[in-house]
C-alpha positions in Angstrom: -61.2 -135.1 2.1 -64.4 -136.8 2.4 -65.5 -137.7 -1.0 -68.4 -139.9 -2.8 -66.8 -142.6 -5.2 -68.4 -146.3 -6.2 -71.2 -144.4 -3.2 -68.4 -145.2 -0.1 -67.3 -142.5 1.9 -63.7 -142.4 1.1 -60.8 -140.2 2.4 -58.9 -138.3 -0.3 -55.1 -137.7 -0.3 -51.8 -137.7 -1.8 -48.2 -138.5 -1.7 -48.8 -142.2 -1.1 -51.0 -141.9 1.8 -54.0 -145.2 1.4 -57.5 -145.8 3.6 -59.7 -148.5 3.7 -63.4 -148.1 2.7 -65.8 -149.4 4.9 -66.8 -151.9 2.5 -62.7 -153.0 2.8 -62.0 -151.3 -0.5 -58.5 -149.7 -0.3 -58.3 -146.5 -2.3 -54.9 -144.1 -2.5 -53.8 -141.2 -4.7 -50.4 -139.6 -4.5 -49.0 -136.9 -5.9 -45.5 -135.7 -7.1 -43.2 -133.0 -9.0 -44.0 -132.5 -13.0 -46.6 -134.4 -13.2 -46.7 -135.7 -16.6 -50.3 -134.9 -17.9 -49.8 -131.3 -18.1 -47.3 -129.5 -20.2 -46.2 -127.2 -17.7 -43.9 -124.9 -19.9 -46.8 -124.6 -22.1 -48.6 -123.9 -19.8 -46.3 -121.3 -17.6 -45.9 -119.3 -21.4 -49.7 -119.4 -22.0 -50.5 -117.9 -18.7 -48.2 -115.2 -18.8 -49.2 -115.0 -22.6 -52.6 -114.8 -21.6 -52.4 -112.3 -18.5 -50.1 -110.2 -20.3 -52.2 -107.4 -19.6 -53.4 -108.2 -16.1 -51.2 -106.4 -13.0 -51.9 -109.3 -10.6 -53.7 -112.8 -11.2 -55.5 -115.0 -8.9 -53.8 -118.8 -8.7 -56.1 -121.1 -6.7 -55.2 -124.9 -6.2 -57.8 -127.3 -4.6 -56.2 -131.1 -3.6 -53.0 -129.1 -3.2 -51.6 -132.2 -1.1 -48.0 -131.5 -0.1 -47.4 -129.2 -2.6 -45.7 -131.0 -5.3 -48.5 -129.1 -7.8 -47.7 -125.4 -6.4 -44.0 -125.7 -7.0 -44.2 -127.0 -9.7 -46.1 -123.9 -11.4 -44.3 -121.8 -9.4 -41.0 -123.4 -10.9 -42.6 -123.4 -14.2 -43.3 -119.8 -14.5 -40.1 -118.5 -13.0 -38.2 -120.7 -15.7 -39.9 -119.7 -19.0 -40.4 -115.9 -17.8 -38.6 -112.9 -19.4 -38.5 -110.8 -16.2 -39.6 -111.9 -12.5 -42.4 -109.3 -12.6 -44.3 -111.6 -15.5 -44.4 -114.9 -12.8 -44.3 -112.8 -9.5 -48.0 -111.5 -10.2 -48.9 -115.3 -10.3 -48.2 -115.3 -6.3 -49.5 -116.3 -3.9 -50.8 -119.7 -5.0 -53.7 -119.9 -2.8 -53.6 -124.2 -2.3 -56.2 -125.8 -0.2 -56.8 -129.4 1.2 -59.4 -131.1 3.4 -56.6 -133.2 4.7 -55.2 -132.1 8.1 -52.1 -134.1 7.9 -51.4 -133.0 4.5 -51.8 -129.9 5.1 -49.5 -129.5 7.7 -46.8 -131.0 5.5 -47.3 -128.8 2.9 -46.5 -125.9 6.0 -43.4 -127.3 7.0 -41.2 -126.4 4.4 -40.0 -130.1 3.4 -40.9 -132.0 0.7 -40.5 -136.0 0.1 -39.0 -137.1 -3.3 -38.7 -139.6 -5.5 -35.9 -140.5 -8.1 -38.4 -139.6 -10.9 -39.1 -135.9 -8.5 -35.2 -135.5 -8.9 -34.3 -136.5 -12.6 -37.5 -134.3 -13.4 -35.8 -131.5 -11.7 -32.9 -131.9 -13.3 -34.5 -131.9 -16.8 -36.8 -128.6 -16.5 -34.8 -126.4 -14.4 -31.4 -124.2 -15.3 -30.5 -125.3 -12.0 -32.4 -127.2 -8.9 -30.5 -125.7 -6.0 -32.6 -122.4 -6.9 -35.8 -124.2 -4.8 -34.3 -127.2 -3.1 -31.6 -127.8 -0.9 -30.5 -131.3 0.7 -30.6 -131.8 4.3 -30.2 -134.4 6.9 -33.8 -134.1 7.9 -36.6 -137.1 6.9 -40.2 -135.9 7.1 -42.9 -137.5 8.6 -46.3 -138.2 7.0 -49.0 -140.5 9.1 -50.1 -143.2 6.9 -47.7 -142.4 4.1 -46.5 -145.5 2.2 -43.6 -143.1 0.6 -44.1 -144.7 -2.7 -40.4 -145.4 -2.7 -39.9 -141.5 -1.6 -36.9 -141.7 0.2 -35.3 -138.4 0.3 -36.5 -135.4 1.8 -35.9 -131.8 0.7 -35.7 -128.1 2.3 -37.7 -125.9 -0.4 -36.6 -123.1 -0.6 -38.1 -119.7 0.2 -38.6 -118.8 -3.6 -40.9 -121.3 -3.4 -42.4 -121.3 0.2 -43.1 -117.7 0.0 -45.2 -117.8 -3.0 -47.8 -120.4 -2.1 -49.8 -119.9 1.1 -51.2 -123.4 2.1 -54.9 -124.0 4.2 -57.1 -126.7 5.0 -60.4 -126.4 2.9 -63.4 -128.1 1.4 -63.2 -126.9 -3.1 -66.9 -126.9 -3.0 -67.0 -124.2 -0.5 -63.8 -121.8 -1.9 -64.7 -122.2 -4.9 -67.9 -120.0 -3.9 -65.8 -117.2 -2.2 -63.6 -116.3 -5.2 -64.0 -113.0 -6.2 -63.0 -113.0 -10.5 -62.0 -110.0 -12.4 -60.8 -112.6 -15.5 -57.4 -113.0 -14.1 -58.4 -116.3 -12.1 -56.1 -119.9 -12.6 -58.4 -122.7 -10.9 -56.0 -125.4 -10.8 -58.3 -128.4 -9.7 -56.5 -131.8 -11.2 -56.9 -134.9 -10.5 -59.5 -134.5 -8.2 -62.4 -134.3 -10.1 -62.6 -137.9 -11.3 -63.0 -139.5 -7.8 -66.2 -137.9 -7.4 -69.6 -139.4 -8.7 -70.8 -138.0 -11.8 -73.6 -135.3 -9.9 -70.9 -134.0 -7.9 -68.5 -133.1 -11.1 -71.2 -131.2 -12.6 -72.0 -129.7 -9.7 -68.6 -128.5 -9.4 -67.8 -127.3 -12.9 -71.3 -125.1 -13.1 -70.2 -123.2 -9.8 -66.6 -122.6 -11.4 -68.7 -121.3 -14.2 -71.0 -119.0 -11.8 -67.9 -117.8 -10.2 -65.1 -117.4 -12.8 -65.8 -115.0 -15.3 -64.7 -115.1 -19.3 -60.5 -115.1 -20.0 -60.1 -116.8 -16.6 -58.7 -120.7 -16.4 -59.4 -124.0 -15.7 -57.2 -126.6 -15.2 -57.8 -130.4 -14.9 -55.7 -133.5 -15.0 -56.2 -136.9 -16.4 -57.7 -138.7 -13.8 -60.2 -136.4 -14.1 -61.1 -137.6 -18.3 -61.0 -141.6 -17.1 -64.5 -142.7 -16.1 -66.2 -139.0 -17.1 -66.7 -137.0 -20.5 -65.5 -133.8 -18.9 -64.9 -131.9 -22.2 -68.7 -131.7 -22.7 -69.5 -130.9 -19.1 -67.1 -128.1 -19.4 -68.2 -126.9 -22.8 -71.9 -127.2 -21.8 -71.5 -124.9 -18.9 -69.3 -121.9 -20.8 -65.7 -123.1 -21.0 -63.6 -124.0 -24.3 -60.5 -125.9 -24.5 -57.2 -124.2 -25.1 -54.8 -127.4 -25.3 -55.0 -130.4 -23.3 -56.2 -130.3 -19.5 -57.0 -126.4 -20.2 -59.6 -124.6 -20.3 -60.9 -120.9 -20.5 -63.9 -119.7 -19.5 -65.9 -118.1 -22.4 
């Protein structure tokens, strides 16, 4: 993803994939299962809380990268869910990235972990095996450092069939979505690579296009170097707990 940060061109990934700048500045973002600035059981009941009385709801994921983020909502609302029908109207995550490579990852129905993917796993799920399984098989990334990722796993079709990935620029989808208030923009972690112009531009077409009760999620990369909360409560959107917001 061709972004504009420190003004160099830089290229915009995850899962421990790094490019140079032209000015020789390295930059790299990775991603991975649970990521720990978001409360994602509070989360999962809040949005079923929330959408109680909506039959289907919109989920759509910009920087999906290889899908660590998708499964891990998808996870997340199976777990703390009464019935199935409360996270199945969640589905299909709709998860886009600009990068190829990633992209195609995300399709092949692998997934590179970590120990801290695993032991996560293990802490906020009944049971693992319901969306992994082990195999032999070691997937290949181009440029990917690993970050000390040195298992691979099959996911499972609970999870594969509920997330539909693409290749994507956010500032484009974003101005296709069609709201009816049952929309959950998840765009973390993303936001905070950009210069300050493009954030705003960002946040005040997800206020154009997302209409009041619908939600906004960020992460904390995207707080570091930018006062997000006021950008997002001077275009229409209130915070509902940390890294969440609703449009007003």
């Amino acid at each position: 993803m061709k972004i504009s940060f420190t003004n160099t061109n830089l290229t915009f990934c995850s899962t421990g994939r790094f490019y140079k700048a032209k000015d020789g500045d390295e930059f790299g973002c990775n991603s991975w299962l649970f990521r720990e600035d978001m409360d994602w059981k509070k989360l999962a009941e809040y949005e079923i809380m929330h959408f109680k009385d909506k039959e289907q709801v919109n989920t759509l994921m910009f920087a999906a990268s290889d899908g660590s983020e998708a499964y891990t909502n998808i996870i997340s609302l199976y777990e703390n869910s009464k019935a199935q029908d409360d996270a199945k109207k969640f589905f299909p995550i709709m998860a886009y990235d600009l990068d190829d490579e990633i992209v195609k990852a995300a399709k092949s129905g692998y997934i590179k972990t970590c120990l801290n993917d695993r032991m996560q796993l293990q802490m906020k799920c009944n049971n693992y095996e319901d969306y992994f399984e082990n195999t032999d098989k070691k997937l290949e990334i181009a440029e990917d450092k690993g970050l000390q990722r040195e298992k691979t796993f099959k996911v499972k079709d609970v999870l594969t069939q509920n997330v539909k990935f693409h290749q994507g620029d956010m500032f484009e989808k974003i101005q296709e979505l069609k709201d009816n208030s049952n929309t959950v923009l998840m765009c973390r972690n993303i936001l905070g690579y950009f210069l300050d112009d493009k954030i705003e531009e960002f946040i005040q077409s997800a206020a154009k296009f997302l209409k009041s009760g619908s939600l906004f999620a960020i992460g904390d990369h995207d707080t570091r170097f930018f006062d997000i909360k006021s950008c997002m409560e001077h275009f229409g959107f209130k915070q509902i707990f940390k890294n969440l917001y609703e449009k007003v």
